[in-house]
N, C-alpha and C positions, 0 to 999 in steps of 0.2 A: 574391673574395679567395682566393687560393690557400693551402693551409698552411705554407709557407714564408712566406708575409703574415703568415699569423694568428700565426706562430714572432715574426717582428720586431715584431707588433704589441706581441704580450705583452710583451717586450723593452724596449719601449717604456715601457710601463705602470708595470716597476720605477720606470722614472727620475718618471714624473710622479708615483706613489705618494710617493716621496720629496719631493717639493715639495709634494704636498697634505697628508701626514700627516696622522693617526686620534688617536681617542678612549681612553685608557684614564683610572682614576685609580690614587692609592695604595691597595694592595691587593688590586691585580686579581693572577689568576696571571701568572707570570712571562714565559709565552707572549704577551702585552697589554702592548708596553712603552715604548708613548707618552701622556702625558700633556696637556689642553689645557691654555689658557693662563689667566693671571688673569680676563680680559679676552675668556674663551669664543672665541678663535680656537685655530686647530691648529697646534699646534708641535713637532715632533719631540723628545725628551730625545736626550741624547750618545749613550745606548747604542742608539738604533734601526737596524734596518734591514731593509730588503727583499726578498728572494727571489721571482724570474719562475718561471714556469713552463709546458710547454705540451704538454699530453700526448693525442695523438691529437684534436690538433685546439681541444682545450681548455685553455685556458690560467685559472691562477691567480694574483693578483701578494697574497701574505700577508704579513703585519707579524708579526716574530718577534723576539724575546728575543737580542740578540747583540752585538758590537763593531764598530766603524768598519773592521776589515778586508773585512768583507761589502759594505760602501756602494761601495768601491772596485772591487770586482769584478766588481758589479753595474753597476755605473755607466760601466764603460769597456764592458761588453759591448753595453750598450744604446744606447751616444753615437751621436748623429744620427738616433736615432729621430722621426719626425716628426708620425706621426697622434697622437703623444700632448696635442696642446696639447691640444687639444677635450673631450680626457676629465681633463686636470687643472682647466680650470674648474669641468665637475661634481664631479668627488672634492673639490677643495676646499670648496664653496660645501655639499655636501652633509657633509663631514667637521664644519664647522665649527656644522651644524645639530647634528649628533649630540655635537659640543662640548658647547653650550649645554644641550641637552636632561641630562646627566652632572651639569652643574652643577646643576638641578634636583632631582635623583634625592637621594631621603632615604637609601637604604643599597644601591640596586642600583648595580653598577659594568659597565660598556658594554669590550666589545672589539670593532674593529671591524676587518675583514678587505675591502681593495676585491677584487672578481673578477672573471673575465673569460669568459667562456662562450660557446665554439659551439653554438647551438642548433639543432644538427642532427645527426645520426649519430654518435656517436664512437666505439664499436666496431668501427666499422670503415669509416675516412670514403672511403674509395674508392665506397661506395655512398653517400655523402650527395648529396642534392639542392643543398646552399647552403652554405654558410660563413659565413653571419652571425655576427659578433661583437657581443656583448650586456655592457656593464657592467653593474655592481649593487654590493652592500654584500653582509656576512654579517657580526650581528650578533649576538655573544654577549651574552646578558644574565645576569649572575653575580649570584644574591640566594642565600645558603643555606635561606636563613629566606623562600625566597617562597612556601613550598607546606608545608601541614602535612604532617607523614607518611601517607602515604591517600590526602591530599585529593588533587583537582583544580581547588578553588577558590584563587586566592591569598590570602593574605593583605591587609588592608586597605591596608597601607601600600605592600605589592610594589603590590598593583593601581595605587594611584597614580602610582605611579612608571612602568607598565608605560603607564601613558593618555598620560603624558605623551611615551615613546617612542613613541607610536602617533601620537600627532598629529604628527610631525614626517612620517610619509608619504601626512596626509589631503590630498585634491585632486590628488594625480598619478594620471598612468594608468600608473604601476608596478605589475609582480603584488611578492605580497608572501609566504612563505611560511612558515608559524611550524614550526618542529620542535623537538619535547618530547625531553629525554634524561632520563636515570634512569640512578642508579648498580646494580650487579649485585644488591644485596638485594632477595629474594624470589625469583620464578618468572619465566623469560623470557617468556612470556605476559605475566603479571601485568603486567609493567612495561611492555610494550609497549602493554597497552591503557591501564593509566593515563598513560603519556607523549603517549597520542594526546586521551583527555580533556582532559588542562592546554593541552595544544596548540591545541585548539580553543577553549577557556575563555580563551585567552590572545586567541588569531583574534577573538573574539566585543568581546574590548575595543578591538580595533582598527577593528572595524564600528562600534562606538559612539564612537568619537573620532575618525570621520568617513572611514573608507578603505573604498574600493565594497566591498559585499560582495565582488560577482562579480569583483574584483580580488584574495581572502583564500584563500589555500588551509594548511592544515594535514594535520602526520602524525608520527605519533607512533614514533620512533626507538629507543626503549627503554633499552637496556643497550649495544646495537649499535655506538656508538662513541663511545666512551672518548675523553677528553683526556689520562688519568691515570689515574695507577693505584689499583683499586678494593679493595687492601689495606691502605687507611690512612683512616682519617677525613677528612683532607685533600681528598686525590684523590678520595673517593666524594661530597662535597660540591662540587667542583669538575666533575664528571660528572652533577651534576642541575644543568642549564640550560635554559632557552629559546635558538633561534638565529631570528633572524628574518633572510630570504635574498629579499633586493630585485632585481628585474631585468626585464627590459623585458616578458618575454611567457610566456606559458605554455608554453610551446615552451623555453624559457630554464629556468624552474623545474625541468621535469620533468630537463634534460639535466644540472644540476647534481646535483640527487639521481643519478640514476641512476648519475655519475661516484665520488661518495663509496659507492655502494651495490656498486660492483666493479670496482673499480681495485684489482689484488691489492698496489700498493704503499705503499698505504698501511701507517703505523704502528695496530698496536692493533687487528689484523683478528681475531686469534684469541680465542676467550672465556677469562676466566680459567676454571679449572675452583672448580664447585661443590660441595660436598657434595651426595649422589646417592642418594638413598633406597633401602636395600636392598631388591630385587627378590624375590616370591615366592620359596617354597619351593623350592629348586633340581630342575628335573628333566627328563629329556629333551626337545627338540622333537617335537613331532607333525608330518608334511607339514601342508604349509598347504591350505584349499581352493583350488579353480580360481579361485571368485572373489576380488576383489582387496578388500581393505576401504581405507577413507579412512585417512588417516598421523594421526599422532597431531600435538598441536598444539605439542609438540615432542621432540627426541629427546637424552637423557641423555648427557652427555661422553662418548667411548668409554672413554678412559683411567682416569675414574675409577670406571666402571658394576663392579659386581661381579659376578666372573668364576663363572660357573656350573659346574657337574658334570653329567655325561652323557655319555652319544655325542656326539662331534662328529665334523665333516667337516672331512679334513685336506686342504687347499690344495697341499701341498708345499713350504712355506715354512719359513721359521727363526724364531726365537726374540727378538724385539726385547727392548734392556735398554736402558732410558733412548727419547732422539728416534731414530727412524728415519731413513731415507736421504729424502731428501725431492723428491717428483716436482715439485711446483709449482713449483722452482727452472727447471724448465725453461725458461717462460714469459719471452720479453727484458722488458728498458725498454724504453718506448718513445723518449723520449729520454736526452741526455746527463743523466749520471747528480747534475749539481749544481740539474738543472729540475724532479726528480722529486717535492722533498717537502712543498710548498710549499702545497700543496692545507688539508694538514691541519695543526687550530691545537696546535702543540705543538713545545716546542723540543729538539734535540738529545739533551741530557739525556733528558728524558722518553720522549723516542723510544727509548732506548736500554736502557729498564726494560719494555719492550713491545715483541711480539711483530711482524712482518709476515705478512700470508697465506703471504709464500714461505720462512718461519722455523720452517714443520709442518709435518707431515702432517694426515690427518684423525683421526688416531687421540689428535692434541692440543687437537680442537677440537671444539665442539658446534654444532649449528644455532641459528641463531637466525632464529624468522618474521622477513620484514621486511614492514613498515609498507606502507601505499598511501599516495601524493598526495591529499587530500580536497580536494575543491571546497567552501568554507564554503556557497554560495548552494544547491548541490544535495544539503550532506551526502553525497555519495558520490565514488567514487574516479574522479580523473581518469585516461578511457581512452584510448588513443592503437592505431590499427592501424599493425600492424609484422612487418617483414618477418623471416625468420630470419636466419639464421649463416651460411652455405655451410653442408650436411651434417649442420647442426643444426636440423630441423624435424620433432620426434617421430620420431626415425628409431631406429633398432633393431642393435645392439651385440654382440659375443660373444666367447667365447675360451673353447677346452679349458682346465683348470690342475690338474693335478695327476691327468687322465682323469675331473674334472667340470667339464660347460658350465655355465660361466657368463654369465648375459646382462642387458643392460641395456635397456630399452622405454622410447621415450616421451622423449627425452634432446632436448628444445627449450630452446634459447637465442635471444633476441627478439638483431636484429641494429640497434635503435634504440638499446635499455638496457642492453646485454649481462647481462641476469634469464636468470634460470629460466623459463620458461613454465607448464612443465607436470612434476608430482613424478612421477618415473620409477620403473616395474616395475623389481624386481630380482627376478631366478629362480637356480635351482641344479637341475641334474640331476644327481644323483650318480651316480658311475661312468658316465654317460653312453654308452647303445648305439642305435646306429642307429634310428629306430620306436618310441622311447620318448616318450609323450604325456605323460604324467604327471609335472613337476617335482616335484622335493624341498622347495623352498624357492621359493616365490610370495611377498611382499609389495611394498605400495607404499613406496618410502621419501622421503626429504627430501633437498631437492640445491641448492645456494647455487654460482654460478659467477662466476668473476673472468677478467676478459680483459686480457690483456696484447698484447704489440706481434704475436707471432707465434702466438699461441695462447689458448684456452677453456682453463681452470683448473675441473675439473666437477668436484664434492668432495657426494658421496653417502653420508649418514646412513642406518644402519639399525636398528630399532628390537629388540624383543627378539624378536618372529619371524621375525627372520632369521637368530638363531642356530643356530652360532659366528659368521656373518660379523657384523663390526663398520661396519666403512666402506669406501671406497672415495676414492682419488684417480687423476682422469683427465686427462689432458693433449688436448684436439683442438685440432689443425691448422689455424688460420681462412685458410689460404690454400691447400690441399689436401684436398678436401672428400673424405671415404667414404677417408680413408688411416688406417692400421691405428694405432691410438693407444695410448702406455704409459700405464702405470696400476698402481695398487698397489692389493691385497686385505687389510685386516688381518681379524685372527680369531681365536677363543678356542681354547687346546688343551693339556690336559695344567694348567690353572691358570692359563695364560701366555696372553699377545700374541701373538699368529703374525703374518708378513707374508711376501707372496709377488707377484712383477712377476705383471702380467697385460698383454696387447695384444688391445686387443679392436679387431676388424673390423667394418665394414658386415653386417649381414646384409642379402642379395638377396633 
């Protein structure tokens, strides 16, 4: 199947999503807004409707919060689609399972999203091997009260509720995926390891209420993506979920994660910023040694980190007051801009209270680790060999600015998952002269990349030995390999933010 196929498929999927209709009840958020029936089959409410979608290859068909102008739209665009009969009998017959099971449920409330995934390349599907298209479900489970504060155990009555969702996918050979969220209170570590605990704690009841282990994989998501927003009690309850993510193969699971893990257009990319623990005594940097130490397990909002005193190294740049000029913008859609948003659960509204990757700089965002894929049968992270990027395979970066080199090492993007591979050297040679061995500024830093239609989104943290530099935003080429790519430095000087372009080159 060609991607123009996998385009009309999706296309397709709208229409029969509408004839199968999903699970919600009273109460769910607002993004969830189908309701079943007395009588535990699936019935659409008036205000539903559907949004396709299909983005390098991958396509999403999600149930969102909206009015009958949407049904219309959708609906003429998709008429005569064909392959969908085959996968409305499944959405139904399965829709109307996860009905029933809702109706069971003592206080958890189900949203339920059909999806559609190529399970093969999507970074960059000119180099995919296949085009398989893989249905499944993504299943939010909304309990506020299913996890004490701490725990990783659920409570008595979620866990019931939770076995009872579990046996609805005992006896198939679907993989099955649990992923733990957690609202932003606490540490973005913190939360990402306990999100991976419940996650697995949750994995563990679905082995026991009869689904193959070697079918269970979990991973724990953290704070990483938001429904809502994590400034109101509301939204921070509605951001601590389970999602369980059904699909044919393991080849399937990984390529759905990987798509939510950098698709820069998604809603809700950037971190809210956190209070930022005042940093040591203020006082100049020292060169760093030659050797390079491990990055820390994570790296402090730039914008909100406090701004040091000393010598600093001035870039050549200006003075930022408020958002800066923003590189990431550069990066296209990849498709038409009505298929884009469809991936992720949240409606219009809510979208509009939240940030996109391409709505900052890095100077408004922090890292955050992300998660592995765990295999519940092995406890360990499912591995997959992968090729790179064009020109992104630990290759090696630079640019004079301001009469100091600056360089980047080590700058790998997997051309399967569009990840990170490997945390990239950053250096500084100040005043930089011919035969100088010795940089100024040696550390490892932290680097999250987002791939869009025409280019790598590379967005590099730095932590406090790399002062004044703060971050870094880089734009590379995926169709021009080793071509000279823009980029922004920000950095401390004078009290203030500094920012200053940079174009860093291949070095030979």
């Amino acid at each position: 199947m060609n991607h123009k196929s996998v385009r009309a498929f999706v296309a397709s999927l709208c229409v029969t999503s509408i004839l199968g209709g999903c699970v919600t009840n009273q109460g769910t958020p607002s993004f969830l807004s189908t309701t079943p029936g007395a009588d535990g089959s699936c019935n659409y409410n008036e205000a539903a409707y559907v949004i396709g979608g299909a983005i390098i290859g991958i396509g999403i068909g999600l149930l969102v919060g909206g009015d009958n102008k949407g049904l219309a739209g959708v609906a003429g665009g998709a008429a005569g689609g064909l392959a969908g009969k085959g996968l409305q009998s499944y959405l139904q017959s399965r829709c109307e399972e996860f009905a029933a099971v809702q109706k069971k449920m003592q206080e958890t409330q189900l949203g339920v999203q059909p999806i559609s995934v190529a399970n093969s390349t999507w970074s960059n599907p000119d180099a995919a091997s296949k085009d398989e298209i893989e249905q499944g479900f993504s299943v939010t489970v909304a309990n506020d009260a299913m996890f004490a504060t701490g725990a990783s155990q659920p409570t008595a009555s979620a866990a019931k509720d939770l076995t009872e969702l579990a046996k609805s996918y005992a006896g198939t050979q679907r993989r099955v995926l649990i992923l733990g969220h957690t609202d932003d209170t606490g540490s973005t570590e913190g939360n990402r390891r306990l999100s991976e605990e419940r996650a697995r704690t949750v994995a563990n009841i679905f082995e026991q209420a009869g689904v193959s282990k070697k079918h269970l994989y979990y991973k724990g998501a953290g704070e990483d993506r938001p429904i809502a927003s994590n400034l109101t009690a509301e939204g921070r309850g509605k951001n601590r979920r389970v999602e369980v993510v059904e699909l044919e193969t393991e080849d399937g699971i990984i390529a759905y994660d990987s798509l939510v893990e950098t698709d820069p257009f998604l809603p809700s990319r950037v971190a809210a910023s956190k209070a930022v623990p005042a940093p040591a005594a203020p006082q100049a940097p020292t060169p760093a040694k030659p050797s390079v130490t491990a990055p820390p397990a994570s790296v402090p909002n730039t914008k909100t980190a406090v701004l040091k005193a000393g010598k600093s190294i001035d870039f050549g740049g200006h003075k930022i007051d408020g958002d800066d000029q923003n590189i990431a913008s550069l990066v296209e859609k990849n498709d038409d801009k009505s298929l884009l948003s469809s991936i992720w659960p949240i409606s219009d509204a809510q979208a509009s209270e939240n940030s996109s990757m391409l709505d900052s700089s890095c100077i408004d965002d922090t890292y955050r680790p992300i998660g592995k894929v765990m295999s519940l049968e092995t406890d360990a992270p499912v591995r997959r060999t992968s090729e790179y990027l064009p020109g992104l395979y630990s290759t090696s970066w630079h640019d004079t600015v301001n009469g100091h080199l600056v360089g980047l090492t080590k700058v790998a993007v997997l051309e399967d998952s569009g990840l990170v591979d490997k945390a990239p050297d950053f250096v500084v040679f100040e005043n930089y002269q011919p035969g100088t061995e010795t940089p100024t500024l040696n550390t490892t830093a932290q680097a999250r990349s987002y791939v869009g239609k025409n280019g790598v989104i590379y967005r590099v943290f730095l932590d406090e030995s790399a002062w004044p530099a703060r971050c870094l935003d880089v734009v590379f080429s995926k169709d021009k390999a080793f071509q000279a790519s823009r980029g922004r430095i920000y950095y401390d000087k004078d009290n203030s933010v500094y920012a200053n372009d940079i174009s860093f080159k291949p070095m030979k």
